[in-house]
PDB file of N, CA, C and O in Angstrom:
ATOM      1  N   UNK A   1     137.920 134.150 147.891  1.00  0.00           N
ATOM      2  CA  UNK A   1     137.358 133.425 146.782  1.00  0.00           C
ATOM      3  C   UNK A   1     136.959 132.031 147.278  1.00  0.00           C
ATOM      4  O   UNK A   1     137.599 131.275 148.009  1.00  0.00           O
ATOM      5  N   UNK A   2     135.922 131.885 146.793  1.00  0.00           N
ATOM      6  CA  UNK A   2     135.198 130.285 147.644  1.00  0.00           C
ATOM      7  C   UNK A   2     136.262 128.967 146.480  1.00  0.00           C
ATOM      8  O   UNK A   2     136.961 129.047 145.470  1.00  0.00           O
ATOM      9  N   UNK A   3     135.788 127.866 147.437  1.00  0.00           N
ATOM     10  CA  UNK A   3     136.439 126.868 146.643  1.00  0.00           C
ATOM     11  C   UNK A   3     135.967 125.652 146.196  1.00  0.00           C
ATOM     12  O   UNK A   3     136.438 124.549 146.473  1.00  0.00           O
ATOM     13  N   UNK A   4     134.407 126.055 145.040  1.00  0.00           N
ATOM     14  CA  UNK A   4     133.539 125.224 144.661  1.00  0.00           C
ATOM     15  C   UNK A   4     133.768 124.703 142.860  1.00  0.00           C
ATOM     16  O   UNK A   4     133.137 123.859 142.223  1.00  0.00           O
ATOM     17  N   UNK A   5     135.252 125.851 142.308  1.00  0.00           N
ATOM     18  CA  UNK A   5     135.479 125.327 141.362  1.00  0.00           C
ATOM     19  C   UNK A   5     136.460 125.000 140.974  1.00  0.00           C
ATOM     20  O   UNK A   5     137.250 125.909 140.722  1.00  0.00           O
ATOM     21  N   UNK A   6     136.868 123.724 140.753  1.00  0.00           N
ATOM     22  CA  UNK A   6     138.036 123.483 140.387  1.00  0.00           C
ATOM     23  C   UNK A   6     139.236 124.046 139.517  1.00  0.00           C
ATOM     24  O   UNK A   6     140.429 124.029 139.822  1.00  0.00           O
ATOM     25  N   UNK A   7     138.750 124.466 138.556  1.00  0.00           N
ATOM     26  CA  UNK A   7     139.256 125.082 137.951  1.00  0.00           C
ATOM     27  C   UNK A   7     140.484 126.282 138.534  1.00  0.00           C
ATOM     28  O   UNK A   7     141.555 126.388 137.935  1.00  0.00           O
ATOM     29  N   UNK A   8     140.213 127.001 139.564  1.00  0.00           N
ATOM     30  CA  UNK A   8     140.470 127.951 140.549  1.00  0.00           C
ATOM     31  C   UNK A   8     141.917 127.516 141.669  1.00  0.00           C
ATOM     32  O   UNK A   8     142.699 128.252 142.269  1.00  0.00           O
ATOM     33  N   UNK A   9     141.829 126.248 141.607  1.00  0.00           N
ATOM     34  CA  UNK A   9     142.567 125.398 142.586  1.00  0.00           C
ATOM     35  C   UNK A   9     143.659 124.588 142.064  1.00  0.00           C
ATOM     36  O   UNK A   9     143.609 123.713 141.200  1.00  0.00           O
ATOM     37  N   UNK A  10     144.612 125.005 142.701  1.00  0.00           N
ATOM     38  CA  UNK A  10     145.817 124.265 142.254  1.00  0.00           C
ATOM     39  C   UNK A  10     146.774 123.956 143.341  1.00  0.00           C
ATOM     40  O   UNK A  10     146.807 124.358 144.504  1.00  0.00           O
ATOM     41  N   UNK A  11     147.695 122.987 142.559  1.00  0.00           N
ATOM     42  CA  UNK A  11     148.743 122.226 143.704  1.00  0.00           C
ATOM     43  C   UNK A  11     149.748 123.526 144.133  1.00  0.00           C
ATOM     44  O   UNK A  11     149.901 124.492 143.386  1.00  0.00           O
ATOM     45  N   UNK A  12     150.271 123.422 145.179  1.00  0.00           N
ATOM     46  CA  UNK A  12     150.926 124.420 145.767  1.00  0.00           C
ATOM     47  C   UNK A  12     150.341 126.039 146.330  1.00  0.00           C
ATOM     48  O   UNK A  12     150.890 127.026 146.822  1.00  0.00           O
ATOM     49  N   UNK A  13     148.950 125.674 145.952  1.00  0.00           N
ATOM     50  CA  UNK A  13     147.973 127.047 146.437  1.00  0.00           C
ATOM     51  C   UNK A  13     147.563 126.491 148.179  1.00  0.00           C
ATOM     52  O   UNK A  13     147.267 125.415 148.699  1.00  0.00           O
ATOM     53  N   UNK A  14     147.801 128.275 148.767  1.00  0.00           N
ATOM     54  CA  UNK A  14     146.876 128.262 150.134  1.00  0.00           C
ATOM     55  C   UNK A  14     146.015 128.508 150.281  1.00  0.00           C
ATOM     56  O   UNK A  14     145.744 129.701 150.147  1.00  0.00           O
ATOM     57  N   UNK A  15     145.205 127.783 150.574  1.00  0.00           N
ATOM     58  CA  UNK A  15     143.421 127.486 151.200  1.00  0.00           C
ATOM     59  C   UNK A  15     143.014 126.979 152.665  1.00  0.00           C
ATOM     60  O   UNK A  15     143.749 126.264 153.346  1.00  0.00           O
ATOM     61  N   UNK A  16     141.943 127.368 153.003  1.00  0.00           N
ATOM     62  CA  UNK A  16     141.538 127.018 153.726  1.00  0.00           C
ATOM     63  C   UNK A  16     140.537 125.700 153.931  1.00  0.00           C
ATOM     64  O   UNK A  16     139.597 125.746 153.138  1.00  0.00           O
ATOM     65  N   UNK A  17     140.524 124.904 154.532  1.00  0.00           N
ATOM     66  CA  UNK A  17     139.367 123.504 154.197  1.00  0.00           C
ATOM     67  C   UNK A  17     138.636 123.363 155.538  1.00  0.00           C
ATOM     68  O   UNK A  17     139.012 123.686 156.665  1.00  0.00           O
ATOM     69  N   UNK A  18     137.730 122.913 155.210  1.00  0.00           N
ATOM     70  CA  UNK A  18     136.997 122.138 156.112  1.00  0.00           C
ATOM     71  C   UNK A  18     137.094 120.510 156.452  1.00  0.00           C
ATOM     72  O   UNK A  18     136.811 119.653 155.615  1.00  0.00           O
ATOM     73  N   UNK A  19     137.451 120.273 157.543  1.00  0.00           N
ATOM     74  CA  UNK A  19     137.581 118.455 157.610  1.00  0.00           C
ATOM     75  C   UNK A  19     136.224 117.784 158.254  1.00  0.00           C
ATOM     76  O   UNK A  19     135.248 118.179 158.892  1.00  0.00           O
ATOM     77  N   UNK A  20     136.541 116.989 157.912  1.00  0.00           N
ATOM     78  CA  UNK A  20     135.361 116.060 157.563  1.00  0.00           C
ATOM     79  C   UNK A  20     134.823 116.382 159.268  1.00  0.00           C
ATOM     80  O   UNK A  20     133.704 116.777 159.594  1.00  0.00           O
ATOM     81  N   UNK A  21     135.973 116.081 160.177  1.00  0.00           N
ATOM     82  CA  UNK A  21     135.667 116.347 162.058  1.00  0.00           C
ATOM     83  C   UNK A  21     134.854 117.803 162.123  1.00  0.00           C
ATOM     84  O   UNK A  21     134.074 118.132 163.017  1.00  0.00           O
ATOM     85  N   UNK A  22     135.185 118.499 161.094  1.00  0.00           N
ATOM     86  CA  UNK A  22     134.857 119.704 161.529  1.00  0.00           C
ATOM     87  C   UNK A  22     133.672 120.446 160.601  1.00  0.00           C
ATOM     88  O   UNK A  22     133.344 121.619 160.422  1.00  0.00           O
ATOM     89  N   UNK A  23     133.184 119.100 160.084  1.00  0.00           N
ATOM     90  CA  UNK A  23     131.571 119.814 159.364  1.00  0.00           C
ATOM     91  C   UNK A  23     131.213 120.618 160.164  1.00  0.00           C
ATOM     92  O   UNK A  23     131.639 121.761 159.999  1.00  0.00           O
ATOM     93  N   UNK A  24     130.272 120.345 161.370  1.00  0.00           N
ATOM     94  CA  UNK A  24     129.557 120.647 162.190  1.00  0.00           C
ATOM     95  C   UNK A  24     129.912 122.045 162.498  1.00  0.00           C
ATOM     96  O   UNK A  24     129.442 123.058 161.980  1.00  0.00           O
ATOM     97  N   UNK A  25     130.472 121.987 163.071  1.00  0.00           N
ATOM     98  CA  UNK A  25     131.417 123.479 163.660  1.00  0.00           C
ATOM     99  C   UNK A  25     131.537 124.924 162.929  1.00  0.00           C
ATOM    100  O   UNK A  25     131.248 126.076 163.251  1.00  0.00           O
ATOM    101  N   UNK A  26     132.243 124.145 161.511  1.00  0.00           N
ATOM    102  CA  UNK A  26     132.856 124.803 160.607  1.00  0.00           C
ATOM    103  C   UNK A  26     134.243 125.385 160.405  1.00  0.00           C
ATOM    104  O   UNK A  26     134.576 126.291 159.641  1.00  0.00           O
ATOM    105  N   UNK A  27     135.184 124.481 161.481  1.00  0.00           N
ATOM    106  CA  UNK A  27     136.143 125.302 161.581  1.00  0.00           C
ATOM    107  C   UNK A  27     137.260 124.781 160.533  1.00  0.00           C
ATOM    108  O   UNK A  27     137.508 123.646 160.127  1.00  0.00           O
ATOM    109  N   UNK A  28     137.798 125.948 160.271  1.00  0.00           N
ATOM    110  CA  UNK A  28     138.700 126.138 158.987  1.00  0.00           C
ATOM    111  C   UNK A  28     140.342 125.908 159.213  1.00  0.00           C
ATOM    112  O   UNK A  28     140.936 126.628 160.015  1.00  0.00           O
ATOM    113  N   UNK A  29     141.048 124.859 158.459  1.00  0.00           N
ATOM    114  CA  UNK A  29     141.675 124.654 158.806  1.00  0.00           C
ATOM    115  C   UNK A  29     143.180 125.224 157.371  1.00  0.00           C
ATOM    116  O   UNK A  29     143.042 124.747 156.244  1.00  0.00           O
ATOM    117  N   UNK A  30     144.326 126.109 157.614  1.00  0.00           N
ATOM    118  CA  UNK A  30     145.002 126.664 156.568  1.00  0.00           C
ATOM    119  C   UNK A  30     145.970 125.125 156.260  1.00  0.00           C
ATOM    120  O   UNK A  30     146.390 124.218 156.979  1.00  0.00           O
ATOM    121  N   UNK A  31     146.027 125.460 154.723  1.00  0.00           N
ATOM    122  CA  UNK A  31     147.288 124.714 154.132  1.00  0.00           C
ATOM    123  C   UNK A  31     147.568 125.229 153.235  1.00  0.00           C
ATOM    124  O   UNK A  31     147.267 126.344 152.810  1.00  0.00           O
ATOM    125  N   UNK A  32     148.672 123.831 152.553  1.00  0.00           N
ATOM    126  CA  UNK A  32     148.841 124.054 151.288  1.00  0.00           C
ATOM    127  C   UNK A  32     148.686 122.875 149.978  1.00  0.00           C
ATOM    128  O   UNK A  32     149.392 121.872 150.071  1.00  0.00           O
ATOM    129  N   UNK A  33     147.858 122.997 148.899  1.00  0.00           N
ATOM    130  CA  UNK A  33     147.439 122.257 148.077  1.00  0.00           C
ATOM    131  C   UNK A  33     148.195 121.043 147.522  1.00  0.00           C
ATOM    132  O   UNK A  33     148.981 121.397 146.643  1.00  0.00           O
ATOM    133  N   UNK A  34     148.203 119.848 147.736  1.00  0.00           N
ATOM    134  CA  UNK A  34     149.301 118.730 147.458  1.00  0.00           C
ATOM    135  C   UNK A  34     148.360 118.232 146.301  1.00  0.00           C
ATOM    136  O   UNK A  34     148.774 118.475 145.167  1.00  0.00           O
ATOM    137  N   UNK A  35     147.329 117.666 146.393  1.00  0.00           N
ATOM    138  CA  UNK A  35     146.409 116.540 145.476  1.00  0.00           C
ATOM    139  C   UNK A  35     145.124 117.513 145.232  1.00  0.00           C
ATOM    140  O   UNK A  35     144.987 118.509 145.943  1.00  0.00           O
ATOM    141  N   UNK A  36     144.071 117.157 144.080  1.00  0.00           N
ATOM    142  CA  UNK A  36     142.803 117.801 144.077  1.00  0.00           C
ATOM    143  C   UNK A  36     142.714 116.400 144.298  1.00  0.00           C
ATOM    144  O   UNK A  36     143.587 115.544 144.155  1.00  0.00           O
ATOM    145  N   UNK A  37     141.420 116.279 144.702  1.00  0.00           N
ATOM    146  CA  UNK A  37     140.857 114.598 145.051  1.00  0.00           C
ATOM    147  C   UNK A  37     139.019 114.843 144.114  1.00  0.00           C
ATOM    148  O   UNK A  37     138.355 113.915 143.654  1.00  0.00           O
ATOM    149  N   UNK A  38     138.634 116.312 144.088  1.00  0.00           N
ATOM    150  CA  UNK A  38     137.367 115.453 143.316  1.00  0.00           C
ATOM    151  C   UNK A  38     137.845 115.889 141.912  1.00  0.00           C
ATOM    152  O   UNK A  38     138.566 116.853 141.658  1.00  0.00           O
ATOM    153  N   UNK A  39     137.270 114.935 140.987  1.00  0.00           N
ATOM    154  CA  UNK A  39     137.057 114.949 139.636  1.00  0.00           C
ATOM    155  C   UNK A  39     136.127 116.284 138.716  1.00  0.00           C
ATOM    156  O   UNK A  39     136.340 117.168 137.886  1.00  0.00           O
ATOM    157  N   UNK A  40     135.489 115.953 139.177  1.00  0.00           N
ATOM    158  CA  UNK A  40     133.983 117.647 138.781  1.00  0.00           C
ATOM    159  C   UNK A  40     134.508 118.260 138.628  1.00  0.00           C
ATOM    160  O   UNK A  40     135.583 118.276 139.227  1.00  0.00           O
ATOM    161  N   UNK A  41     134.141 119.376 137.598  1.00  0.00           N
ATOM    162  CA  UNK A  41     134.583 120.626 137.698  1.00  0.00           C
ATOM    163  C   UNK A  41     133.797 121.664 138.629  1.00  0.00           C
ATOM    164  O   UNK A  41     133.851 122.892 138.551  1.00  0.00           O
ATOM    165  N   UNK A  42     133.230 121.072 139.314  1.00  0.00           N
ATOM    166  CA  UNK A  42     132.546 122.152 140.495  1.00  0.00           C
ATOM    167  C   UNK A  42     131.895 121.245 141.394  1.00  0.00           C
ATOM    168  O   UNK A  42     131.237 120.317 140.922  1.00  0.00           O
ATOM    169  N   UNK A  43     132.017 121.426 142.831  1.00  0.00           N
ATOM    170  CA  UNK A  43     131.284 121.252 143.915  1.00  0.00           C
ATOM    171  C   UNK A  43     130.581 121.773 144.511  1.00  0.00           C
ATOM    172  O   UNK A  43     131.169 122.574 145.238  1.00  0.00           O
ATOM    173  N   UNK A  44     129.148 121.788 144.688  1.00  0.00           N
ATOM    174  CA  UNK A  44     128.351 122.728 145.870  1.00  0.00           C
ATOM    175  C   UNK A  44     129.148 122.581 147.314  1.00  0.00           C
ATOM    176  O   UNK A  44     128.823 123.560 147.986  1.00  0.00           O
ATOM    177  N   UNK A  45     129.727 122.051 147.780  1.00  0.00           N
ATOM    178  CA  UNK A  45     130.207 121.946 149.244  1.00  0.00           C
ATOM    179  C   UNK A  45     131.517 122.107 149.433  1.00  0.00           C
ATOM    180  O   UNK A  45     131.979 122.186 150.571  1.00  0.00           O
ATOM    181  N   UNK A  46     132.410 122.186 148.143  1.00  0.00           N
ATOM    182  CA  UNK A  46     133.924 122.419 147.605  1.00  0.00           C
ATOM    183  C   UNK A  46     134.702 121.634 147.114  1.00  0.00           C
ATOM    184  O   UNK A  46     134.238 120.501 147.240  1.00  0.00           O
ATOM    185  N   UNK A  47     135.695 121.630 146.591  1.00  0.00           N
ATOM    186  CA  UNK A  47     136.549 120.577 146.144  1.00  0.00           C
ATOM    187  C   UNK A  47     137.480 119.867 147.005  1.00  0.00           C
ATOM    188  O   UNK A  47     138.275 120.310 147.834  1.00  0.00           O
ATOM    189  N   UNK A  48     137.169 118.436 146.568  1.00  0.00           N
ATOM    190  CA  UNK A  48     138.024 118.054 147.665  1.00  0.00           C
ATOM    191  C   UNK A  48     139.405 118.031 147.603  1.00  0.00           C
ATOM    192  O   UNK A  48     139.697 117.642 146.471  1.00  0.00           O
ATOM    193  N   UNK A  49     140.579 118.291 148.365  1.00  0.00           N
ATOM    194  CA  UNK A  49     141.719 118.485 148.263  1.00  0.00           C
ATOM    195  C   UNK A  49     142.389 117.671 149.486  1.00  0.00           C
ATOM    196  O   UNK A  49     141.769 117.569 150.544  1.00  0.00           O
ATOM    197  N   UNK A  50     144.025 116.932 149.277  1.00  0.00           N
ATOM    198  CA  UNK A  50     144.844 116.838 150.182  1.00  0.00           C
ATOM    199  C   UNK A  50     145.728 117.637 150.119  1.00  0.00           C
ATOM    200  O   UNK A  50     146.388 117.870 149.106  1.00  0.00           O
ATOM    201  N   UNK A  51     145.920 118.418 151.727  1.00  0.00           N
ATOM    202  CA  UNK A  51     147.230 119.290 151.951  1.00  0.00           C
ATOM    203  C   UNK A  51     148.888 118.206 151.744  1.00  0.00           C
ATOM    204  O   UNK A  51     149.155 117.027 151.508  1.00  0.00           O
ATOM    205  N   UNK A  52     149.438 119.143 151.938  1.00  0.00           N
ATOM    206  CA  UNK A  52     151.470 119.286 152.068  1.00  0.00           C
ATOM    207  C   UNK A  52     151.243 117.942 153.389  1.00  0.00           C
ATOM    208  O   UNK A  52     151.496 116.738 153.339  1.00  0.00           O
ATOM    209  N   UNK A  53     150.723 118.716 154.389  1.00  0.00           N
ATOM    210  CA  UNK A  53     150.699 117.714 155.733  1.00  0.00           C
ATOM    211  C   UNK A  53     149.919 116.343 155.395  1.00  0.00           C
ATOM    212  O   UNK A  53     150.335 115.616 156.297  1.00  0.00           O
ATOM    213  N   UNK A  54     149.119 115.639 154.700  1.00  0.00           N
ATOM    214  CA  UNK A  54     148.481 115.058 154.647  1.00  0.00           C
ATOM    215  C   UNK A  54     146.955 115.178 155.083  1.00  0.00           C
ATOM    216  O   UNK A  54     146.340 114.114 155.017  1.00  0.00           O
ATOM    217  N   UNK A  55     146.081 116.526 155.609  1.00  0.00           N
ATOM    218  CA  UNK A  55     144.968 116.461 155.673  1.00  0.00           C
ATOM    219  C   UNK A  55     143.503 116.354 154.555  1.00  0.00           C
ATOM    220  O   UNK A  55     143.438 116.976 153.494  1.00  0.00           O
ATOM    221  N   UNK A  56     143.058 115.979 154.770  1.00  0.00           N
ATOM    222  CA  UNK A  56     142.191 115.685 153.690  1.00  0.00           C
ATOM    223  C   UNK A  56     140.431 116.840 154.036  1.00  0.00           C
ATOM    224  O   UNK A  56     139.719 116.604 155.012  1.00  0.00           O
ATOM    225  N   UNK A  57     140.224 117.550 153.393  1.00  0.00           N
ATOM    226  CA  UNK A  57     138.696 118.606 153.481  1.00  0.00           C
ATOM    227  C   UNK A  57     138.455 119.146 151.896  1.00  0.00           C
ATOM    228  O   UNK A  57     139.082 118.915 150.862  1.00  0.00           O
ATOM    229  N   UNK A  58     137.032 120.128 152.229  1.00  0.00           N
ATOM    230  CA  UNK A  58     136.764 120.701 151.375  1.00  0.00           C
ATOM    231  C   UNK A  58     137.421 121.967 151.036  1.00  0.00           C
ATOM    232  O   UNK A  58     137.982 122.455 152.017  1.00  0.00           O
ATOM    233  N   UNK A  59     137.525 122.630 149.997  1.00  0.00           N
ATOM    234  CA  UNK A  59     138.139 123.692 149.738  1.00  0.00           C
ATOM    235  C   UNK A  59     137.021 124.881 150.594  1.00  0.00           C
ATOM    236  O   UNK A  59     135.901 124.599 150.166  1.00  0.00           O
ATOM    237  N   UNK A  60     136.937 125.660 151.260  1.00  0.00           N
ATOM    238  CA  UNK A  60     136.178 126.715 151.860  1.00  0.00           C
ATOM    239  C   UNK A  60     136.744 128.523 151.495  1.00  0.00           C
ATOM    240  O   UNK A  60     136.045 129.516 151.699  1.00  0.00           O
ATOM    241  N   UNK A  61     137.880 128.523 151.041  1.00  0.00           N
ATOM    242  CA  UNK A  61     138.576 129.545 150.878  1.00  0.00           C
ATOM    243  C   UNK A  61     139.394 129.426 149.912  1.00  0.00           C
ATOM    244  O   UNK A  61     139.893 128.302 149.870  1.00  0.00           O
ATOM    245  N   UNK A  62     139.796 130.248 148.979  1.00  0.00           N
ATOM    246  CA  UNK A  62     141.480 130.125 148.693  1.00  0.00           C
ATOM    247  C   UNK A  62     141.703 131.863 149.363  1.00  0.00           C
ATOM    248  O   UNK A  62     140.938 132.816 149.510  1.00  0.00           O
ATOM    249  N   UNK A  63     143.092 131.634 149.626  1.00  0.00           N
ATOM    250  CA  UNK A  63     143.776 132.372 150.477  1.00  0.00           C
ATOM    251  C   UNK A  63     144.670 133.101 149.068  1.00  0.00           C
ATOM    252  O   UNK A  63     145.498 132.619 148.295  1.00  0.00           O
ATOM    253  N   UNK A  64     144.120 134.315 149.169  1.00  0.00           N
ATOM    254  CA  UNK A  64     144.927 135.463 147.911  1.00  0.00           C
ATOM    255  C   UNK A  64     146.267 135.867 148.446  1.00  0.00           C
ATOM    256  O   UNK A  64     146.459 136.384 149.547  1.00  0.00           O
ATOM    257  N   UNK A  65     147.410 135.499 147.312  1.00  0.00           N
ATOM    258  CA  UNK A  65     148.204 135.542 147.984  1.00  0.00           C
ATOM    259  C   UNK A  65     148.673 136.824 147.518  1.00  0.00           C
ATOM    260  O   UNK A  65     148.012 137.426 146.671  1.00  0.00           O
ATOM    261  N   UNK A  66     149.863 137.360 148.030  1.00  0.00           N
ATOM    262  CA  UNK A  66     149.840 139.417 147.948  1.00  0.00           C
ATOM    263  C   UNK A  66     150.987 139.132 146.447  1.00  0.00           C
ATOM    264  O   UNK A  66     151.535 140.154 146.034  1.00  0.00           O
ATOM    265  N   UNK A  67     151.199 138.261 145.956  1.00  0.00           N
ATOM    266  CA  UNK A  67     151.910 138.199 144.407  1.00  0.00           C
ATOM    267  C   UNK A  67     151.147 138.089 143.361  1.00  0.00           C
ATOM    268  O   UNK A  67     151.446 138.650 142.307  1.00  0.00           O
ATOM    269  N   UNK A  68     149.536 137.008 143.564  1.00  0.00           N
ATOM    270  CA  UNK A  68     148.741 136.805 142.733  1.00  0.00           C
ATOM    271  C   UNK A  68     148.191 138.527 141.583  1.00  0.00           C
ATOM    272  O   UNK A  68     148.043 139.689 141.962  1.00  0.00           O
ATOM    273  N   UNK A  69     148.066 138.024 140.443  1.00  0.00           N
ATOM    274  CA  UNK A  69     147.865 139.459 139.623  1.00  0.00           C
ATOM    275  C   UNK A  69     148.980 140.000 138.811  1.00  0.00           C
ATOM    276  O   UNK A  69     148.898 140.495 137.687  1.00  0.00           O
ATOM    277  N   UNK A  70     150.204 139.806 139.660  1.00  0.00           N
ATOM    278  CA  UNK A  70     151.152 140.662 139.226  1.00  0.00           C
ATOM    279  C   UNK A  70     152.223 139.855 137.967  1.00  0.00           C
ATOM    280  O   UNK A  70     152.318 138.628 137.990  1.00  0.00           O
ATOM    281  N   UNK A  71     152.725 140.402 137.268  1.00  0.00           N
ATOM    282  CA  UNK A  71     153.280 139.932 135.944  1.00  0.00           C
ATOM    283  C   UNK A  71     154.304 139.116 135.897  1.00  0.00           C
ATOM    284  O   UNK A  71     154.746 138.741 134.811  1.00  0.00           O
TER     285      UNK A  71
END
């Protein structure tokens, strides 16, 4: 699931981001959701988020986790 709407994204969720070093490239970096940082309810390029570790990117993924769905 991409990560252009906020709505979708929450603190303690795993995603994947893109950092700012790693526009170019594209390489994807895993965490876990500490802060949303943009306001919008949607981004063309993703939402911005700070991880657990302190990294700061765009949302590029959320990472389905094998509990999500279930009751």
């Amino acid at each position: 699931m991409n990560g252009q709407n906020r709505s979708r994204i929450r603190p303690g969720q795993k995603v994947r981001i893109v950092l700012k070093k790693d526009q170019r490239t594209g390489t994807l970096t895993d965490g876990v959701v500490k802060d949303l940082l943009t306001k919008s309810a949607t981004h063309p390029h993703g939402i911005k988020v700070r991880l657990q570790d302190g990294q700061v990117g765009r949302v590029k993924e959320i990472i389905e986790d094998e509990t999500d769905g279930e009751a």
